[in-house]
C-alpha positions as CSV (number, residue, x, y, z in Angstrom):
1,X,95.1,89.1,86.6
2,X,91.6,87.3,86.9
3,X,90.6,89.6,84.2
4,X,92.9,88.3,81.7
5,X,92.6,84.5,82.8
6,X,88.6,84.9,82.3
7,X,89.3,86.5,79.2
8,X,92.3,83.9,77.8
9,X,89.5,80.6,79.1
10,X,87.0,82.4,76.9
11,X,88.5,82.9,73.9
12,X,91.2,80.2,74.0
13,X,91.5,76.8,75.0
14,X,94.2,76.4,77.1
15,X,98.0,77.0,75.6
16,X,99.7,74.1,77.1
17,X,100.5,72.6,74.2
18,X,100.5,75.2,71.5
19,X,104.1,75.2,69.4
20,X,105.6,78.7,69.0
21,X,108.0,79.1,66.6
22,X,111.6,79.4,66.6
23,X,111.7,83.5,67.4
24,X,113.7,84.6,65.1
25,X,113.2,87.0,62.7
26,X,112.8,90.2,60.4
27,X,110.3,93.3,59.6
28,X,106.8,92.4,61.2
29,X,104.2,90.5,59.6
30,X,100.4,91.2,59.9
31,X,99.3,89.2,57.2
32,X,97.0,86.0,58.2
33,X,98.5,82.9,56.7
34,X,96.6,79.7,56.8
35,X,97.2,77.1,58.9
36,X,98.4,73.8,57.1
37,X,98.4,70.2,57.9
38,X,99.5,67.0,56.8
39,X,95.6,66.3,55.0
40,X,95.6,69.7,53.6
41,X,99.2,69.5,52.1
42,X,98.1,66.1,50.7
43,X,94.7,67.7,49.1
44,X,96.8,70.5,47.5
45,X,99.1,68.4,46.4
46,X,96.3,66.1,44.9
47,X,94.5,69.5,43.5
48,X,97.9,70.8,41.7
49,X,98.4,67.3,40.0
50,X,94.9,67.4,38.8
51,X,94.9,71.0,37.7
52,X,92.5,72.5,40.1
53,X,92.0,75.3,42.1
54,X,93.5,74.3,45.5
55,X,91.0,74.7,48.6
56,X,91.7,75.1,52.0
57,X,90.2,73.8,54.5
58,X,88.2,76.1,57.2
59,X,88.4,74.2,60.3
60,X,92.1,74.6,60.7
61,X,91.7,78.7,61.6
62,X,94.1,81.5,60.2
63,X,97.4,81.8,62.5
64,X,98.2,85.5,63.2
65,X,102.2,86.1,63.2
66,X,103.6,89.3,65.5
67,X,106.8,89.9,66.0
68,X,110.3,89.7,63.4
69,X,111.0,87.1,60.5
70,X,114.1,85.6,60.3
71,X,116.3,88.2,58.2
72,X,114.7,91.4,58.4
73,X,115.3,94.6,60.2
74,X,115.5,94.4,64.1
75,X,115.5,98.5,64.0
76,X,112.9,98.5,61.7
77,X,111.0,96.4,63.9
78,X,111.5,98.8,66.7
79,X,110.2,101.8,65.2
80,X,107.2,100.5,63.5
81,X,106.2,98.9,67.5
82,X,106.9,102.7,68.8
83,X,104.9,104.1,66.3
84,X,101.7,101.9,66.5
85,X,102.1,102.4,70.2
86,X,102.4,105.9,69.9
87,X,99.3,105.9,67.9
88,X,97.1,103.8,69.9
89,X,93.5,104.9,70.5
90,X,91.4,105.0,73.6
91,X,91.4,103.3,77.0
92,X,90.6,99.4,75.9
93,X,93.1,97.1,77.0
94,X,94.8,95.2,73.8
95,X,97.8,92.2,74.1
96,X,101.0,93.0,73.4
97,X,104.3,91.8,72.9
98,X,106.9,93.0,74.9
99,X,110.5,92.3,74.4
100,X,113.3,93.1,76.7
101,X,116.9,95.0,76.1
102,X,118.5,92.0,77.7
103,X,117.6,88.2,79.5
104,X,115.7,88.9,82.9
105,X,115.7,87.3,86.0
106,X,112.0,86.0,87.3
107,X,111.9,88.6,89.7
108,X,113.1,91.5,87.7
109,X,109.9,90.9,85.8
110,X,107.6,92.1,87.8
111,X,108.4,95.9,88.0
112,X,108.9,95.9,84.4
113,X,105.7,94.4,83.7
114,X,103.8,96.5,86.8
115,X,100.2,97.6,85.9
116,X,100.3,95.1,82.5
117,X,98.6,91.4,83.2
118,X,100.5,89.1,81.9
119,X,99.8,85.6,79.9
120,X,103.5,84.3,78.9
121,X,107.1,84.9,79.2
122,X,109.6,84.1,76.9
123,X,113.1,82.5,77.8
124,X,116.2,80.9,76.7
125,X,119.3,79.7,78.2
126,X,121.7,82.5,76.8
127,X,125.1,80.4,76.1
128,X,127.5,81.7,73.9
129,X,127.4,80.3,70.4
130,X,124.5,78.5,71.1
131,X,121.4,77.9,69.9
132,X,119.7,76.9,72.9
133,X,116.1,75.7,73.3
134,X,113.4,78.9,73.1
135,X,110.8,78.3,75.4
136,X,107.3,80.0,76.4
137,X,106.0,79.7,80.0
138,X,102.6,80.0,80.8
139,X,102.7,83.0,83.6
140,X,99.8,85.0,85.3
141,X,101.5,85.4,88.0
142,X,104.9,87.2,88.5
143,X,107.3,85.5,89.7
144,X,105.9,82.7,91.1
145,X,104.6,81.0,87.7
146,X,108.4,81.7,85.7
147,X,109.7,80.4,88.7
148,X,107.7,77.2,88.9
149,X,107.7,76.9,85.2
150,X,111.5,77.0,84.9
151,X,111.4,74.0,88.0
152,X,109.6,72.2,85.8
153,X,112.1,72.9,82.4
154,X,114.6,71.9,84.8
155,X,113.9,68.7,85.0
156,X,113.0,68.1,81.5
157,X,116.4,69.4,80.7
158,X,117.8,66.9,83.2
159,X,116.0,63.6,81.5
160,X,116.7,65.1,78.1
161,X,120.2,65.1,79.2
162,X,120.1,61.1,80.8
163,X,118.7,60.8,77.2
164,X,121.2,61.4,75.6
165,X,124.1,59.7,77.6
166,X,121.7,56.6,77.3
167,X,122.4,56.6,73.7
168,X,126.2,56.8,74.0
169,X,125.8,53.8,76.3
170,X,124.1,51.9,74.2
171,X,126.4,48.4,73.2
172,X,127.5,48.5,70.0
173,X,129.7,51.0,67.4
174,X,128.0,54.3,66.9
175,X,129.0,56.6,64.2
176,X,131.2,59.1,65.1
177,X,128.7,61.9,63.8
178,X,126.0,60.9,66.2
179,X,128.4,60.3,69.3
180,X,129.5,63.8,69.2
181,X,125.6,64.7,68.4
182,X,124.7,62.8,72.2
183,X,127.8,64.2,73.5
184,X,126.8,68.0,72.9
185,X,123.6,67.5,73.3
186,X,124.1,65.9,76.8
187,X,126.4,68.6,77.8
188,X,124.2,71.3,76.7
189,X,120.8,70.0,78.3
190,X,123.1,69.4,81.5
191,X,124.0,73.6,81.3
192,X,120.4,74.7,80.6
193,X,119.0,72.3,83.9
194,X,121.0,74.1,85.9
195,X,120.6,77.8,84.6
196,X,117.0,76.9,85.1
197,X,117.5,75.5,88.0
198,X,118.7,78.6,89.4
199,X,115.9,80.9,87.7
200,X,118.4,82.3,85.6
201,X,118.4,85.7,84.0
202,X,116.9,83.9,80.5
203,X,113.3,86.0,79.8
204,X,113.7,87.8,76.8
205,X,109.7,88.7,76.1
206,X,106.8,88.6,77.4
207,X,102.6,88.6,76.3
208,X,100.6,91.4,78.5
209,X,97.5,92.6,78.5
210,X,97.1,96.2,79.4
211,X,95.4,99.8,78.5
212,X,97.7,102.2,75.8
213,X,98.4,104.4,78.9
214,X,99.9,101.1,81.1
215,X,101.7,99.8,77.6
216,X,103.9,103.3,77.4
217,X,104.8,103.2,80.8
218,X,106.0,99.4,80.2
219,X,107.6,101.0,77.1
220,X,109.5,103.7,79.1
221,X,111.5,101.5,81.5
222,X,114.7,100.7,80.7
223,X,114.6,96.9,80.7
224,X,112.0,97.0,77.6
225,X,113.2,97.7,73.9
226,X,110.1,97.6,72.2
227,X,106.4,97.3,73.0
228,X,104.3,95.6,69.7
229,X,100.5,96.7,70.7
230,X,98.6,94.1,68.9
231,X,95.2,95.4,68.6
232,X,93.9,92.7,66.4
233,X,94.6,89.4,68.1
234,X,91.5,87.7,69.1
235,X,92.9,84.3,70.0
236,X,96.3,83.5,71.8
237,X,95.7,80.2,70.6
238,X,96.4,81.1,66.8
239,X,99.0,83.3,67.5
240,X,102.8,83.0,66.8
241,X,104.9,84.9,68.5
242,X,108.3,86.3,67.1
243,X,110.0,88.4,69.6
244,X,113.6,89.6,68.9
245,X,116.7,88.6,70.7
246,X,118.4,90.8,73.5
247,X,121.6,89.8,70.9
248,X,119.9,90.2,67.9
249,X,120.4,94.6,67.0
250,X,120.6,94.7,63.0
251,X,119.4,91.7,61.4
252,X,117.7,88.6,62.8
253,X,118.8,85.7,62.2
254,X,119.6,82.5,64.1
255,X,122.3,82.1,66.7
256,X,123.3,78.8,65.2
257,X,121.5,75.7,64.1
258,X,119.1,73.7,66.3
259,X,116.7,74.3,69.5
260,X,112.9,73.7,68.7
261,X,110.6,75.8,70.2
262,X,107.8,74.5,73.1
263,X,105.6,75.6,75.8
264,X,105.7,74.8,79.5
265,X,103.2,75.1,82.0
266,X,103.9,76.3,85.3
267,X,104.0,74.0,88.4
268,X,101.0,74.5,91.1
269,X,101.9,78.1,92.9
């Protein structure tokens, strides 16, 4: 573990607040794409009208994407993880993406994960027809962090919901649109505060770090579907990760509309 935490404060800053997105998806994507920002929209923009070339601008970094697009393959996705597993070279530990055949528990995680360090878990409130918020929780250490961390969702959940039943107190008429809007939205945070709460079975993935011979033994236990061996990554920090559903088997696309994507941090452990 203090290997990977030296290894994360050197190459990263910390991941607090980095945005992952919504992890939905299709076949995998290598391909760097850059980065881009309200100025650098604006500069395009500016360069297009104008007729030139557009630049981009080098201090914003390249973002590395791993996992499935929305609308791809999810056995496509599979196979192509197995086979760059499969086909790993050497000894040197590499990060990974591992995700799981169903939602885990916090302390099912850890002999899943055995002999793999890990950096972050994946998890969402699995309600039917829902597209509940995806969150990714800093964890080092199994299960204390994913339980701390889901503490502290919890009770963000649980002001999230206040929020919401504060605007359908508010005085005046509200449209009936929004009312239903607070109402669901109330009811909804109120059902994920207390799944996390109660450290529900709602990991679906999780970032290691770990030797090819560690990886295939992660990738042999029944709990995983598919180990993604990403021998490229440099920086967690410019990394977005895409892991598939437990419910998502042919295509990926989104349960329904909604739930943004953001990190917690765990609690003191």
């Amino acid at each position: 573990m203090k290997r990977l935490q030296q290894l994360d404060q050197r190459l990263l800053p910390p991941v607090g607040n980095v945005l992952a997105r919504v992890f939905r998806g299709a076949q995998r994507l290598r391909a760097f794409t850059v980065v881009v920002g309200i100025v650098a929209v604006t500069a395009t923009l500016l360069a297009v009208h104008r007729g030139e070339r557009p630049r981009s601008d080098p201090s914003l970094g390249d973002v590395l994407r791993v996992g499935v697009a929305e609308g791809g393959s999810i056995p496509g996705y599979v196979q192509a993880g197995r086979d760059e597993l499969a086909a790993l070279p050497g000894d040197a530990p590499v990060y990974a993406l591992v995700s799981f055949t169903a939602y885990l528990a916090p302390e099912r995680l850890t002999p899943v994960l055995a002999d793999a360090a890990v950096s972050s878990v994946f998890a969402r409130v699995p309600l039917p027809g829902t597209q509940t918020e995806l969150v990714r929780l800093d964890a080092y250490k199994l299960p204390g962090d994913v339980v701390s961390a889901m503490d502290d969702t919890a009770r963000r959940k649980t002001q999230e919901a206040r929020h919401y039943r504060d605007l359908l107190a508010r005085p005046g008429d509200i449209p009936e649109e929004n009312r239903q809007l607070y109402l669901s939205g109330a009811i909804v945070a109120d059902q994920e505060a207390t799944a996390y709460r109660e450290h529900c079975s709602c990991v679906y993935a999780a970032v290691v770090y770990a030797p090819p011979a560690a990886l295939r033994a992660v990738a042999a236990r029944p709990e995983t579907r598919v180990v993604d061996p990403v021998a490229e990554l440099q920086r967690l920090d410019r990394t977005v990760f895409m892991p598939p559903l437990p419910e998502q088997t042919t295509v990926a696309e989104p349960v329904s509309e909604g739930a943004g994507t953001v990190v917690a941090s765990p609690g003191p452990s």
